[in-house]
C-alpha positions in Angstrom: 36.0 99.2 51.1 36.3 97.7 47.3 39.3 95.9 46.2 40.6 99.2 45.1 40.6 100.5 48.3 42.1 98.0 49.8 44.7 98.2 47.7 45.4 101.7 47.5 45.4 101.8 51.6 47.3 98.2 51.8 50.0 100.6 54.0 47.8 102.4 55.9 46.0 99.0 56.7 49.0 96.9 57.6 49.6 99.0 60.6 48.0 97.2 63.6 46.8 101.4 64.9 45.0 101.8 61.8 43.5 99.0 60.1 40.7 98.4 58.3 38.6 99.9 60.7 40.8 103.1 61.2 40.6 103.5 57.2 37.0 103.2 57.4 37.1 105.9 59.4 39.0 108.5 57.1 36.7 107.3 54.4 33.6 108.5 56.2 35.3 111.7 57.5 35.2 115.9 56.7 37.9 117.9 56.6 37.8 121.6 56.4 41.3 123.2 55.3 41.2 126.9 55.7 43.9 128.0 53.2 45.3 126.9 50.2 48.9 128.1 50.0 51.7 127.0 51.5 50.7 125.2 54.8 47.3 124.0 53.1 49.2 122.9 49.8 50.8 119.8 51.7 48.0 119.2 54.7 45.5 118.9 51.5 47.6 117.0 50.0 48.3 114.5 52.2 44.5 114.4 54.0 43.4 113.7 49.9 46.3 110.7 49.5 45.3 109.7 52.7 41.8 108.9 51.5 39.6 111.2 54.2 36.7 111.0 52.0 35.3 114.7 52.2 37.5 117.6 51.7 36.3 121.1 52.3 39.1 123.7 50.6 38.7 127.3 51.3 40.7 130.7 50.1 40.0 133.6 48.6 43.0 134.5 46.5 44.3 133.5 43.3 48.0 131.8 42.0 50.7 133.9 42.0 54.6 133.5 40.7 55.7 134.1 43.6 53.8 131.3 45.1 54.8 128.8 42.9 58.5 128.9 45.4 56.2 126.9 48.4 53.2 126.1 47.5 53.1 122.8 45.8 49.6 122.3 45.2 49.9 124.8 42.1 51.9 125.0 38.9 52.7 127.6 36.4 49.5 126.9 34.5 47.5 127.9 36.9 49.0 131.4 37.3 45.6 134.1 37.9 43.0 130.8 38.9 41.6 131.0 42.2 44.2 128.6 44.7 40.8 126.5 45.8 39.9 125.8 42.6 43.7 125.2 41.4 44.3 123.1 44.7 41.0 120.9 44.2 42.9 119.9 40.5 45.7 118.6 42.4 43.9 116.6 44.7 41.8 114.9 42.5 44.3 113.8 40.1 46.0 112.4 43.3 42.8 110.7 44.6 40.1 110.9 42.6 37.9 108.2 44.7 37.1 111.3 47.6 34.7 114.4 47.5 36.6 117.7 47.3 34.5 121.3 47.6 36.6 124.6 46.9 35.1 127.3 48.2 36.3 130.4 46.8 35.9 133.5 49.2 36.7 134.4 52.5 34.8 133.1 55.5 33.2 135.6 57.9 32.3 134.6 61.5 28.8 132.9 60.3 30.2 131.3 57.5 32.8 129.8 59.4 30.5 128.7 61.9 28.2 126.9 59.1 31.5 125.2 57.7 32.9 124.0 61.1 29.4 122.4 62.4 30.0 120.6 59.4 33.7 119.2 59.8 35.2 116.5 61.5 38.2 118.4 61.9 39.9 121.7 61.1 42.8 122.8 60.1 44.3 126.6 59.9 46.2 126.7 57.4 46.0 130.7 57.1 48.6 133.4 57.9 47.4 136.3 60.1 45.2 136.4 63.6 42.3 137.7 62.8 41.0 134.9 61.1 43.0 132.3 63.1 40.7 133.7 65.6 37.7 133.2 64.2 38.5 129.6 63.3 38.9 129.2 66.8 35.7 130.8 67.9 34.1 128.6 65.4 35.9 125.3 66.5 35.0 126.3 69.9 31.4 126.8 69.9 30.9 123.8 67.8 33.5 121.3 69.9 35.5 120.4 66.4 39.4 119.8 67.1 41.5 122.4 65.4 45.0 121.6 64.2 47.3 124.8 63.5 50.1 125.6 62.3 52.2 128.9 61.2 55.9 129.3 59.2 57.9 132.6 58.6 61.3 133.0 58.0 63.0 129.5 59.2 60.8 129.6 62.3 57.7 127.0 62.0 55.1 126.2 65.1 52.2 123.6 65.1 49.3 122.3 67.9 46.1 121.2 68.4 43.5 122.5 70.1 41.1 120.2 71.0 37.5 121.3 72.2 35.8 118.6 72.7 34.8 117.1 75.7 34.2 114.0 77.5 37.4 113.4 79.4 38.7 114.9 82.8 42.0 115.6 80.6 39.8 118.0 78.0 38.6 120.2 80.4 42.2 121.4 81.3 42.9 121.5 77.4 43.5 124.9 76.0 42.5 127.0 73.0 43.9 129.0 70.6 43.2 132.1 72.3 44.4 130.6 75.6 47.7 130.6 73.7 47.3 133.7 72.1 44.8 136.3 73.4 42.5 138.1 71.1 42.2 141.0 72.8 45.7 141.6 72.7 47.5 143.6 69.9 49.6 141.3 67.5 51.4 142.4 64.3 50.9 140.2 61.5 54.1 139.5 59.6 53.5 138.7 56.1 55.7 136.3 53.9 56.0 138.8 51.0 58.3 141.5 53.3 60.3 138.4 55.5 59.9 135.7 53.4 59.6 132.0 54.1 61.9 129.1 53.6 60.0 126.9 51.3 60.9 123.1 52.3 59.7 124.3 56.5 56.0 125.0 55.1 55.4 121.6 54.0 57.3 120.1 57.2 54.3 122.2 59.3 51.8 120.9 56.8 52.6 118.0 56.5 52.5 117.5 60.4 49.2 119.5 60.4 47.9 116.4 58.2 49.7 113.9 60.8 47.8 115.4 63.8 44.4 115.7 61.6 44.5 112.2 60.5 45.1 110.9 64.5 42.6 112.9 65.1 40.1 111.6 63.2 41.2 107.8 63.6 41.4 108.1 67.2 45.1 106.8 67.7 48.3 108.2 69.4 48.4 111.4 71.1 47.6 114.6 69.7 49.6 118.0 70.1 46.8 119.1 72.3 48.3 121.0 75.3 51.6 121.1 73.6 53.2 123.7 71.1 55.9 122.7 69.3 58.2 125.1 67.4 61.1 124.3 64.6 64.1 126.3 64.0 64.3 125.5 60.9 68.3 126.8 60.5 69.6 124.5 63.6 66.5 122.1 63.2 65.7 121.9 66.4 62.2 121.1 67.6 61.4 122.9 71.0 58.2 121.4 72.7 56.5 123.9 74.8 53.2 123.0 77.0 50.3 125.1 76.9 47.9 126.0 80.0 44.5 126.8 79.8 43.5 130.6 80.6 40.5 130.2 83.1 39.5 134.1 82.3 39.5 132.5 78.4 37.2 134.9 77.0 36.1 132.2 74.2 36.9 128.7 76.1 36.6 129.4 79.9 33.6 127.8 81.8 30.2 130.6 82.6 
């Protein structure tokens, strides 16, 4: 790190988890945010003020009004651009030291695979199962950590699934699909028919980009294992652990 660094991490660094060396480690890290709207507008956000050094944005859709009500990453100019492009604006005028790639489409399975093999970390920042899903596949196959979250209404929920191994502890460690099966019907439930309450999107996020940034620095302990869920009208956080399905279609054991 230059002088500039140093100084623009001074608080980061002062804290005896982090340190030089855990800054380091952001620096030289990938991030792949899948979703650039509510949830991704603060993880982004903070991942880029953070300083992880390579940040991989990807959606598909484009800044709406009615957006502008959560998603901070985008302003009223930017009404009609693509949110990847319109997110990678923000982040670079808040850090403009790190790499930042918008990718402006939507990610089938292969894709996603290609992406993830590539990332240090994920996070699903997206807002119906079929692609959380896939992002899990993909996280699986490739042993990247995956840190997700989900708001509607006043209700928020946020883990981490971690993949990889080299622990006795990982092996009991389950996955998205553990949590939620994929062969099993659910309804998606969209913000534009029950609506969201704006400030409990970028609590999630922002969490997302606490667990992402442990993750990659190696400190504390992750959400893996554990769900937690926020009602956001009593704000109470409820902290629920998860158990690994054996049958696991996408994580069990051959």
């Amino acid at each position: 790190m230059d002088d500039s660094q140093l100084l623009r991490y001074s608080r980061h660094i002062l804290l005896d988890e982090i340190g030089i060396e855990g800054q380091q480690k952001l620096l030289d890290a990938r991030a792949l945010v899948i979703g650039a709207g509510g949830l991704g507008s603060p993880a982004a956000m903070y991942l880029a003020s953070a300083g992880v050094g390579r940040l991989t944005l990807i959606d598909n859709d484009t800044v709406d009004l009615t957006n502008l009500q959560r998603q901070i990453a985008h302003n009223m100019a930017r009404v009609g651009q693509p949110k990847a492009e319109s997110a990678r604006a923000t982040l670079a005028a808040i850090n403009p030291t790190i790499a930042i790639e918008a990718l402006v489409e939507r990610a089938d399975d292969a894709r996603l695979a290609e992406l993830v093999g590539r990332a240090d970390v994920v996070l699903d920042c997206t807002d119906n199962f079929a692609t959380r899903h896939a992002v899990n596949r993909a996280c699986v196959a490739h042993g990247v950590p995956l840190v997700s979250g989900a708001v509607i209404r006043f209700d928020g929920q946020v883990s981490v699934f971690d993949p990889r191994g080299g622990s006795a502890r990982s092996a009991d460690l389950p996955c998205y699909s553990c949590l939620f099966p994929q062969d099993q019907p659910f309804e998606d439930v969209a913000c534009s028919t029950m609506g969201v309450f704006a400030p409990l999107v970028g609590v999630v996020g922002a969490m997302q980009a606490a667990e992402a940034l442990k993750l990659l620095m190696g400190i504390g302990e992750p959400l893996s294992g554990r769900l937690l869920l926020l009602d956001g009208l009593r704000m109470e956080w409820t902290s629920i652990k998860i158990a690994r399905n054996d049958a696991c279609p996408v994580c069990a054991q051959p």
